[in-house]
N, C-alpha and C positions, 0 to 999 in steps of 0.2 A: 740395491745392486747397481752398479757402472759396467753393463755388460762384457763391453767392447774391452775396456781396458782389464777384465778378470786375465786375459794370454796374456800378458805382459807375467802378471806373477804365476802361472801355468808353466812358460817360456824358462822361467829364473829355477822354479823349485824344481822340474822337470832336469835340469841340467846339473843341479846341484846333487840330486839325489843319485845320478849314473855315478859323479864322480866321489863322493862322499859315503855312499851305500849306506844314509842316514836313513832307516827303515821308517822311522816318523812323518816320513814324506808322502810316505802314500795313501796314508787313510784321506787328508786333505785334498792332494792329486785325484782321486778317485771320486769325491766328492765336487770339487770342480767339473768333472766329466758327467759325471750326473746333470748336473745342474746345466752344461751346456748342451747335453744329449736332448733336454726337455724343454730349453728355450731357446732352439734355433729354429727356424721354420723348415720344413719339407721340401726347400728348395737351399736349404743352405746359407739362409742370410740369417742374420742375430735376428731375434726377437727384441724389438723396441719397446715393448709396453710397459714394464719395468725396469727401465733404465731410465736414470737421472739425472745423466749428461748428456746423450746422443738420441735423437731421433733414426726414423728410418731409413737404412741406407740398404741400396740391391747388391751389394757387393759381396761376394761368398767369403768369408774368411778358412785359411788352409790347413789352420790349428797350427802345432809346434809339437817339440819331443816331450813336451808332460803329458800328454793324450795317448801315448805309448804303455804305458803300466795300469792298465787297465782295459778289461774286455769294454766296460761301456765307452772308454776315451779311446779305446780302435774302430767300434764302433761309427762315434762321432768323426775319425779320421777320413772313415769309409764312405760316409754319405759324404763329403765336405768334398773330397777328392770326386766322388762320381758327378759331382755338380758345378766342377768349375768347368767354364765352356770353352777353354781350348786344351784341351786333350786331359784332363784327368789328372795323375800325381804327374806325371810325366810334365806337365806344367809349371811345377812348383821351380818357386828362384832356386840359385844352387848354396846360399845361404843356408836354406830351410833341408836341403836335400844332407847336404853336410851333416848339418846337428841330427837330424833322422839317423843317419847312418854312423856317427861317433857316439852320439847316447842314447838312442834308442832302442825298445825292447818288443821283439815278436810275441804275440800269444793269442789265444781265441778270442775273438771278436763276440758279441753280446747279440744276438737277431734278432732282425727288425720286428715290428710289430707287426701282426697279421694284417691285409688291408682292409679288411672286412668286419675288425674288431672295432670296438668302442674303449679309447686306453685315455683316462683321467690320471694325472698326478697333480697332486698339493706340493707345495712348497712350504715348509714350517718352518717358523722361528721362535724356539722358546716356547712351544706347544701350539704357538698361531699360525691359521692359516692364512699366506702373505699374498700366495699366487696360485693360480690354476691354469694347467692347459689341459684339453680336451681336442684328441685324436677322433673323428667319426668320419671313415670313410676319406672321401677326396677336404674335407674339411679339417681345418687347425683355428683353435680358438685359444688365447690365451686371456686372462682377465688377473690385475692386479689390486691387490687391496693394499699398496702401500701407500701413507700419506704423510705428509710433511708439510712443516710452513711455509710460505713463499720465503725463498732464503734472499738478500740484498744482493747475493753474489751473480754475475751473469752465467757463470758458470754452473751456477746449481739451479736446473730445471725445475718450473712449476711439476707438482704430480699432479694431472689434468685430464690426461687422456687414459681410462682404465680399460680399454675394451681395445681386443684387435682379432680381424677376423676373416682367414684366408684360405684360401682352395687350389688347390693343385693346380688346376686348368688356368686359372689368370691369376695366380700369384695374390697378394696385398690387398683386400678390397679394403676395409675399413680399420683405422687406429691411425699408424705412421710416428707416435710417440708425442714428445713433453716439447714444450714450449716456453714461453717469459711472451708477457703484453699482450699475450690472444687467449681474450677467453673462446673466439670462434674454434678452437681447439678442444678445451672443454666439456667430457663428457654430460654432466649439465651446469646449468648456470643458474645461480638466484640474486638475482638484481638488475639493476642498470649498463649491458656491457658495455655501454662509451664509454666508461667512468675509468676502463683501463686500456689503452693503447698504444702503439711504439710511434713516437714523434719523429719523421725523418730527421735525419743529421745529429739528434741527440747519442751524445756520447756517455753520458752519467745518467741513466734515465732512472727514475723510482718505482721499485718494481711492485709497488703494493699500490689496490686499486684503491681510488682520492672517493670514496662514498660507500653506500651500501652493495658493495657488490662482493658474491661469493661465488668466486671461480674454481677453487680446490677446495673439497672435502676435509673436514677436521677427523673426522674417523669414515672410516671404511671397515666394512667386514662380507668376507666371502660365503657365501650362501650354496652348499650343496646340493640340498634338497628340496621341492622334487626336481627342480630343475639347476643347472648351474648359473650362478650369477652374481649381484653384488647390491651389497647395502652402503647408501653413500649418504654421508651427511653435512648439508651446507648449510653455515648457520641456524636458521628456522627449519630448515624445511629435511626433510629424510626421503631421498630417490632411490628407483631401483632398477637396475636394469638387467637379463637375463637374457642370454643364449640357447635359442633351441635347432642344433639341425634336423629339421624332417626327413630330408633323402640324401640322393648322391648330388643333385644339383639346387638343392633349396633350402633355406635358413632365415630363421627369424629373431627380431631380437624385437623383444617387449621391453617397455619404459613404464615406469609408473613415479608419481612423486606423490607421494603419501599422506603429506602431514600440510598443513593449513599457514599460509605463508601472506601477508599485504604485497610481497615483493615478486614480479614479473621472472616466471620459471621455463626455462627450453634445456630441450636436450639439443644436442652436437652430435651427427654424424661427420666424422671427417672422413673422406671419399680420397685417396688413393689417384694423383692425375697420372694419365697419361698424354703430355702434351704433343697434339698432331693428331692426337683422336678424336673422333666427332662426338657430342654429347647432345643426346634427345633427350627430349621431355614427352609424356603425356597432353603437354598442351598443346602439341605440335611444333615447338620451338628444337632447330637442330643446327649449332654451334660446332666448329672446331675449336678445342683446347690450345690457348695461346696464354700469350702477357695483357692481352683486352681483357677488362674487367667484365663478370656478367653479374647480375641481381637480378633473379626473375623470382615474380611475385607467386602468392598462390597458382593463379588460372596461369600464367606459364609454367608451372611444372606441371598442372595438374595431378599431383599426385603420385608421380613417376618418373622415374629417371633411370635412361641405360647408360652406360658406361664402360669400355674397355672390356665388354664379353658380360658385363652381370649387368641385370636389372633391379632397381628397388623399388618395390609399390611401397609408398608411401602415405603418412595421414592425409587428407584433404586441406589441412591448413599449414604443411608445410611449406619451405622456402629455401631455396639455393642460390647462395657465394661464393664468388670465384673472382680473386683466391687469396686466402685465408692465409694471411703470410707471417713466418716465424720471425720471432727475434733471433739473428744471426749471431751467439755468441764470439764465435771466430773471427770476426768483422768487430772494427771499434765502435762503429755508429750502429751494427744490429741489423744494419740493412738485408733484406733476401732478393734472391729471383722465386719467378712465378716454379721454376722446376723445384724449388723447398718447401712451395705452399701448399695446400690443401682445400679439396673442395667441399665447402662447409654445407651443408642438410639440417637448416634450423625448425625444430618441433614444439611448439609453446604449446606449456598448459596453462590451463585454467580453472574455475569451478566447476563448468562441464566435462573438461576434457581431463582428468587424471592420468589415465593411462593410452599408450599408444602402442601399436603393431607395425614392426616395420620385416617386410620380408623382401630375404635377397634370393632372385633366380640366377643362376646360370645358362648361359646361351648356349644350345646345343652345335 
């Protein structure tokens, strides 16, 4: 999936079908609204975690007239419009207003889900399951099992980051989307990660890492039961990681990597900046979020870090980087600002340590 650009063909068939009355149009139309009814976040922004050109962006998109001929694509009209922050439809350019009112179609809207239920859907393709979100409470989790080869193209994003995991109350904590040259992006990683990284001012850069190093998953498969999560596999080694929310304000996410590897294994939290914010540690270490580099070791985080309204207790040998900067495709040389980066929460295993426990609090 190319999330963002799916309204562009929503926009074309949506407007084709008013004037053409091709009845063919709408099982697809209707199937697009699905699809974007279930990968937008509760606040209105796309869901990044399956998507293979764009990363995270906070911006609400408005839909268009193909979201019209269906209860779940009025629906998604409905939240979209109650979430843009200055005034609602009443907002929208008068572009969008036009086509609304020359090809659009009224009809009953689809109801939300109760807030207090537990709502899981899969995503299939061809009988596989590709992706999952899971609705609990103030909590939205999606998790992706899509994988792909690192393509040479700058525009076709590494699939790196499977996990994203957000809350009503502070929006984004964890995910932010796909990358090129970072594996500190990387849900885990098995190898050397200097072996790949973006050279300032290179224009032509080789986007496949120069050694042993495995940054994206050759298969993936999503794991229902008992808990939701995912099986990921980097060369030698088979990771897993899994989603559990416990309440309205608490969630965990277990790590494990399975299988017996010679090559140096960590998981990747990518953290969500909010730059201007202050970020504590359990070491006692308390930073505001700028473009200054930080690298605190074990004993400055000790084990904890708040940020932006959530807390994560963390392994005792993890470690945080800031900031974890993306290959800028849009940009010739790939260059970022620190506001495109992400704050990395590096977790190594080893023979003792297999698996790990990470849980995120929310600040009352």
């Amino acid at each position: 999936p190319v999330v963002a650009y799916d309204f562009v063909y929503v926009d074309a068939l949506g407007t084709y079908y008013t004037m053409s009355g091709d009845e063919r149009m709408l099982a697809p139309l209707r199937k697009a609204a699905v699809f974007h009814r279930h990968f937008t976040y509760p606040g209105g922004q796309n869901v990044e975690t399956i998507d293979q050109r764009n990363p995270y962006h906070d911006r609400v998109a408005a839909g268009n007239v193909g979201f019209t001929f269906s209860p779940e694509g009025r629906a998604y009209l409905k939240n979209q419009w109650a979430n843009l922050e200055s005034g609602g439809h009443a907002s929208l350019d008068a572009d969008l207003i036009a086509s609304l009112l020359l090809y659009g179609q009224e009809g009953p809207v689809e109801p939300s889900p109760a807030d207090d239920e537990t709502q899981v859907f899969i995503l299939q393709e061809g009988g596989v399951a590709r992706a999952a979100t899971l609705r609990h409470g103030p909590w939205f989790v999606c998790l992706s099992a899509y994988t792909t080869p690192v393509s040479k193209s700058r525009w076709i994003q590494d699939r790196q980051n499977f996990v994203s995991v957000y809350h009503d109350k502070v929006g984004l904590i964890l995910g932010g989307g796909n990358t090129k040259l970072q594996p500190g992006w990387s849900t885990f990683t098995v190898g050397d990660t200097t072996l790949l990284a973006h050279t300032p001012g290179d224009t032509s850069p080789d986007f496949i890492p120069k050694g042993k190093l495995h940054h994206v998953p050759s298969a993936a498969r999503l794991i229902h039961e008992p808990k939701l999560g995912l099986e990921l596999t980097y060369g030698p080694k088979t990771c897993q990681v899994r989603v559990v929310p416990k309440d309205t304000s608490t969630l965990e996410v277990l790590l494990e990597a399975t299988s017996e590897s010679d090559l140096p294994v960590a998981a990747h939290l990518t953290l969500l900046p909010r730059l201007g914010q202050s970020l504590e540690t359990g070491g006692g270490r308390k930073v505001t979020l700028g473009d200054e580099q930080i690298s605190l070791s074990t004993e400055e985080l000790g084990g904890q870090v708040t940020h932006a309204g959530c807390r994560l207790a963390l392994p005792p040998t993890a470690t945080l980087h800031w900031p974890a900067l993306p290959h800028n495709p849009y940009r010739k040389d790939g260059r970022s600002t620190a506001e495109e980066g992400r704050i990395e929460v590096r977790i190594p295993f080893d023979g003792e340590n297999r698996a790990h426990r990470v849980t995120l609090g929310i600040s009352d």
